[in-house]
Backbone atoms as SQL, in Angstrom:
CREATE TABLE atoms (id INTEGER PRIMARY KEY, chain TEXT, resi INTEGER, resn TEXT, atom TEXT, x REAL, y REAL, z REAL);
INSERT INTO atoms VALUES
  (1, 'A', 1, 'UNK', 'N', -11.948, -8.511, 13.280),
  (2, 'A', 1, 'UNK', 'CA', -11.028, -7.539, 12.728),
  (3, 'A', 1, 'UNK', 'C', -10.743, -7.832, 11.260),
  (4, 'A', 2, 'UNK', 'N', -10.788, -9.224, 11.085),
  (5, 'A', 2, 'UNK', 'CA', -10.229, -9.260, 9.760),
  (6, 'A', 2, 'UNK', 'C', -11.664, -9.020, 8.741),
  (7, 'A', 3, 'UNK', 'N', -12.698, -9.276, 8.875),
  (8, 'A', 3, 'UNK', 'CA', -13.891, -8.480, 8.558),
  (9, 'A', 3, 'UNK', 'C', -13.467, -7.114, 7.739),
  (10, 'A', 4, 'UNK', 'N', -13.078, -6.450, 9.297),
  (11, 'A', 4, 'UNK', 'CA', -13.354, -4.295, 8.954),
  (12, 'A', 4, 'UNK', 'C', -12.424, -4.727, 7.811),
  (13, 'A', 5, 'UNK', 'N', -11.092, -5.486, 7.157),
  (14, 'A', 5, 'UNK', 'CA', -10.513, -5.147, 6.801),
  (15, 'A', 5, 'UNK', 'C', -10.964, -5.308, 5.012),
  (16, 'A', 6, 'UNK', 'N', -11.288, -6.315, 5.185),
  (17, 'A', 6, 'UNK', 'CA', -12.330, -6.562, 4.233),
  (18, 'A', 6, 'UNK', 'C', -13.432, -5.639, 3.594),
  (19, 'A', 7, 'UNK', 'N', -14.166, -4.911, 4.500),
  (20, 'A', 7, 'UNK', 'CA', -15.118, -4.056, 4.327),
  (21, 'A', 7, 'UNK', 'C', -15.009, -2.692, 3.826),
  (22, 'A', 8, 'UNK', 'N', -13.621, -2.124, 4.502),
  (23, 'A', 8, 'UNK', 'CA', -12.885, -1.166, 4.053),
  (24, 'A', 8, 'UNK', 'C', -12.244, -1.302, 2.340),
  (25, 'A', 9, 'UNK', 'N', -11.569, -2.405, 2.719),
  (26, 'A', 9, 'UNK', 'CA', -10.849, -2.974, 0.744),
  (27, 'A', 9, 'UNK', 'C', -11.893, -2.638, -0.270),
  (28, 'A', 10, 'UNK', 'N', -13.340, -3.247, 0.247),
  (29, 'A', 10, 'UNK', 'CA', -14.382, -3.284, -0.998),
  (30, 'A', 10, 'UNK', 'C', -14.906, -1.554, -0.925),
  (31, 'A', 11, 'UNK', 'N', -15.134, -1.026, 0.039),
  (32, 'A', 11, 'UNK', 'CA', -15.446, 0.730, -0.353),
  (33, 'A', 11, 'UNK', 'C', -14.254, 1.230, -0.755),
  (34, 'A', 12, 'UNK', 'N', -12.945, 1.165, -0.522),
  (35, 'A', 12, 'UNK', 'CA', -12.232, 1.764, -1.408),
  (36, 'A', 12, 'UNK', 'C', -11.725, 1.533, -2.801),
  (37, 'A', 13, 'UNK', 'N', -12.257, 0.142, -3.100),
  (38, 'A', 13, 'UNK', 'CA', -12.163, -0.071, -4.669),
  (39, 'A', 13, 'UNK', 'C', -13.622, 0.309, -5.247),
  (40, 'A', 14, 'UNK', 'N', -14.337, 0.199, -5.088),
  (41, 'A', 14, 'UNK', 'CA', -15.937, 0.886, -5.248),
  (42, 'A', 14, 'UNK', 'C', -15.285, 2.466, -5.329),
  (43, 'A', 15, 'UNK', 'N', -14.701, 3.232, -4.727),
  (44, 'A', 15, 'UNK', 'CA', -14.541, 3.967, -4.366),
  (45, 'A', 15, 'UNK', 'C', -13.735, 4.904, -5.925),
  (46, 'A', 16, 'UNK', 'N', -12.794, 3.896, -5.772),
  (47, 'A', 16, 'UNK', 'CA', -11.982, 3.531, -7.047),
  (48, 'A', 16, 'UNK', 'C', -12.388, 4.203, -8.080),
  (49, 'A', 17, 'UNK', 'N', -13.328, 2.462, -8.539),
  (50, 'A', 17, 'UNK', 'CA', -14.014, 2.446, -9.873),
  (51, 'A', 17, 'UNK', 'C', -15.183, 3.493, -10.140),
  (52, 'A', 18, 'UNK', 'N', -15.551, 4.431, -9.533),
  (53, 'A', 18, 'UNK', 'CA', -16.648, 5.491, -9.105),
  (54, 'A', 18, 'UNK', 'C', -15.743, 6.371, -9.856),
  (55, 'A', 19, 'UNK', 'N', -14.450, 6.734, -9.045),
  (56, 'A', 19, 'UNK', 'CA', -13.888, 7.962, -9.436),
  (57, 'A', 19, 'UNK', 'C', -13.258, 7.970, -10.610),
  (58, 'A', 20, 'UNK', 'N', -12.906, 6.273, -11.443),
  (59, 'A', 20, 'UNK', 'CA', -12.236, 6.665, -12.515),
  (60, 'A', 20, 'UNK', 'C', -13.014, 6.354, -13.448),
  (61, 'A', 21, 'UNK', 'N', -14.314, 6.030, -13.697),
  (62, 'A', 21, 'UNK', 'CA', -15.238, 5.481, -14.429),
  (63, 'A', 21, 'UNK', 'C', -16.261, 6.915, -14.428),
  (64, 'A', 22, 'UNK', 'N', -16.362, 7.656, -13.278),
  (65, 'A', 22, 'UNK', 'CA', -17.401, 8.821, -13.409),
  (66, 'A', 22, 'UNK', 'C', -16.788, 9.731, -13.655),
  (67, 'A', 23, 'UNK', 'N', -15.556, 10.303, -12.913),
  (68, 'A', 23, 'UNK', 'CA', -15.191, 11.406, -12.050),
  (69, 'A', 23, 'UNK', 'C', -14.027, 11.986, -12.766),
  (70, 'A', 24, 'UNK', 'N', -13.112, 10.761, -13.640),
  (71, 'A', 24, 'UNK', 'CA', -12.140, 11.244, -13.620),
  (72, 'A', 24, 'UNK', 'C', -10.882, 11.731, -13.253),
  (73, 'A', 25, 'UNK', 'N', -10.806, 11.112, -11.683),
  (74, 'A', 25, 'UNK', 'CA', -9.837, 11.841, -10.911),
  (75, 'A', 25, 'UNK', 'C', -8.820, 10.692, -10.777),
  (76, 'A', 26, 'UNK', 'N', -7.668, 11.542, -11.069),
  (77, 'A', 26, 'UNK', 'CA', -6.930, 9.810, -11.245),
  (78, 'A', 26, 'UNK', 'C', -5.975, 10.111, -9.737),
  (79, 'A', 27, 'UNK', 'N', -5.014, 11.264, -9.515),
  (80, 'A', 27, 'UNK', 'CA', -4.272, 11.057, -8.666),
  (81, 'A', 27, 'UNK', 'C', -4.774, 10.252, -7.012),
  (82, 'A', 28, 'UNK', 'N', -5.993, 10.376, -6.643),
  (83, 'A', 28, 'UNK', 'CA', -6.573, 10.013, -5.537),
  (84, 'A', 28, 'UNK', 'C', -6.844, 8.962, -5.643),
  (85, 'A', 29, 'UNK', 'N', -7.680, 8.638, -6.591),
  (86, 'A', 29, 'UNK', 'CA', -8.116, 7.751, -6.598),
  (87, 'A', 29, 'UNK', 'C', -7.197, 5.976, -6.691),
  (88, 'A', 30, 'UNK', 'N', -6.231, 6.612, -7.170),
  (89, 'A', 30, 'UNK', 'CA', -5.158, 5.673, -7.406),
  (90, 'A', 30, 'UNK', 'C', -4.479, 5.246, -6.255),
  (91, 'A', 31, 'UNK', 'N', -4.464, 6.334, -4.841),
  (92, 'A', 31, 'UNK', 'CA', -3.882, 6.006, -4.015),
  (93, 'A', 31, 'UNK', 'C', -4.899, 4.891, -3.213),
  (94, 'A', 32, 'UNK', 'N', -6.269, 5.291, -3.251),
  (95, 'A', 32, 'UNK', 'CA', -7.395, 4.664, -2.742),
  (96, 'A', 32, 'UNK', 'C', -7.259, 3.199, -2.812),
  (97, 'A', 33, 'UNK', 'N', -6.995, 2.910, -4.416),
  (98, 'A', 33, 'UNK', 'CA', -7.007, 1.782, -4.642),
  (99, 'A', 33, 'UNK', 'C', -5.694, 0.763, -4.219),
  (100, 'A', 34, 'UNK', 'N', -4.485, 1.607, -4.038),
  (101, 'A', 34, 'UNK', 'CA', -3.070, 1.204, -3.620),
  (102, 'A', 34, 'UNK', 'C', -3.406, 0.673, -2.054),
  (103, 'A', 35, 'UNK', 'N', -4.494, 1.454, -1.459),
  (104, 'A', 35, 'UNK', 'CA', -4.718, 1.474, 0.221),
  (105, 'A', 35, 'UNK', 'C', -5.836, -0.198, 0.211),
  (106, 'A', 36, 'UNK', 'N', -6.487, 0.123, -0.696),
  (107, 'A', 36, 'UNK', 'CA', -7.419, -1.199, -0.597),
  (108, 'A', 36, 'UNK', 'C', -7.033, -2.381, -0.810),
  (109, 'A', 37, 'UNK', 'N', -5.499, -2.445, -1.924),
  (110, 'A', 37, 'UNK', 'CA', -4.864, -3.346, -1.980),
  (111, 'A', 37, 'UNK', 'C', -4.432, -4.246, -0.997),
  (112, 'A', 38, 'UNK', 'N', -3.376, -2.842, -0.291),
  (113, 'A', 38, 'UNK', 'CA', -2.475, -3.261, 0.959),
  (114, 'A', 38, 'UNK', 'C', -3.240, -3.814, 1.904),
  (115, 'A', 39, 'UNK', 'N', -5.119, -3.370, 1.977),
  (116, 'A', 39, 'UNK', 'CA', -5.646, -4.007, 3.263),
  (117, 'A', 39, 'UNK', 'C', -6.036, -5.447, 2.830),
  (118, 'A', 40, 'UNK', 'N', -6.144, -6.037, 1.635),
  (119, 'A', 40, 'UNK', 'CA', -6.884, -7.176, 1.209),
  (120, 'A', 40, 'UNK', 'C', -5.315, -7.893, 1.383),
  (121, 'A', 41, 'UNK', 'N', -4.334, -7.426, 1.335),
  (122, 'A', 41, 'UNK', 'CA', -3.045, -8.459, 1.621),
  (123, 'A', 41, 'UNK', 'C', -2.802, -8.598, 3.037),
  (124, 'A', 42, 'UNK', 'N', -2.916, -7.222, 3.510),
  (125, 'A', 42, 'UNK', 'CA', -2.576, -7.438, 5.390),
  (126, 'A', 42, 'UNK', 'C', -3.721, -8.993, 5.791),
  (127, 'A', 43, 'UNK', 'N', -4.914, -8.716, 4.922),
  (128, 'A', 43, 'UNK', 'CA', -5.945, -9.697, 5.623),
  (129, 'A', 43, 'UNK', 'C', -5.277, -10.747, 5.341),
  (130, 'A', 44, 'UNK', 'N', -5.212, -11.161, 4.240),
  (131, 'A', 44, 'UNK', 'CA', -4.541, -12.567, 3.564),
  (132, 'A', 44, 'UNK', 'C', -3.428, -12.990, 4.721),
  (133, 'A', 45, 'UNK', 'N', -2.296, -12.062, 4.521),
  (134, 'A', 45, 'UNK', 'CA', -1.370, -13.004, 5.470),
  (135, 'A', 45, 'UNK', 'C', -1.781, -12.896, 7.017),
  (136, 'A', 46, 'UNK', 'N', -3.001, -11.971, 7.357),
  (137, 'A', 46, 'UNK', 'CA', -2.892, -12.030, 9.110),
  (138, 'A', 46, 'UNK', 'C', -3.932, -12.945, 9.455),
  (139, 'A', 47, 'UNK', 'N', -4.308, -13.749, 8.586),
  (140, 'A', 47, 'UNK', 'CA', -5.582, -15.068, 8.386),
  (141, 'A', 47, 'UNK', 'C', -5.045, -16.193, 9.277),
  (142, 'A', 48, 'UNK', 'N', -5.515, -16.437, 10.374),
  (143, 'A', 48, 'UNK', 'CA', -5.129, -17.589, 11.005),
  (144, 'A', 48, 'UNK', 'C', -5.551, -19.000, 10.502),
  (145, 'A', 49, 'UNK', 'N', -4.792, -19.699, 10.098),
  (146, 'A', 49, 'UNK', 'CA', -4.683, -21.170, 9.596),
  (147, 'A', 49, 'UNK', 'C', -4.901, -22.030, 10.445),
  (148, 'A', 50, 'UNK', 'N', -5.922, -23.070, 10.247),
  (149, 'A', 50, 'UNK', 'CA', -6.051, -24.029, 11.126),
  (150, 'A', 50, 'UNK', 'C', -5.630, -25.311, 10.166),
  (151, 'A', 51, 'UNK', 'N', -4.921, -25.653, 10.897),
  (152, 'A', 51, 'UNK', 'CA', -4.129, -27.250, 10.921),
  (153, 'A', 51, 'UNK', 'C', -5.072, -28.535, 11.182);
């Protein structure tokens, strides 16, 4: 699981840098990148630590 979450983060910053580097589109794209954020942090703290 913590994978997809990963996998998802990197197409929506790809996703990102596509739309504001080609495309131009800022309102979407901005949220895209707000969403890819939040999943690269959910991963971080839901990372099980071994002791």
């Amino acid at each position: 699981m913590n994978s997809i979450l990963y996998i998802v983060a990197v197409i929506l910053i790809i996703g990102w840098a596509l739309g504001v580097f080609v495309y131009s589109v800022t309102g979407l794209i901005h949220v895209l990148l707000i969403i890819a954020l939040i999943a690269v942090i959910l991963g971080l703290i839901r990372r099980p630590t071994a002791i």
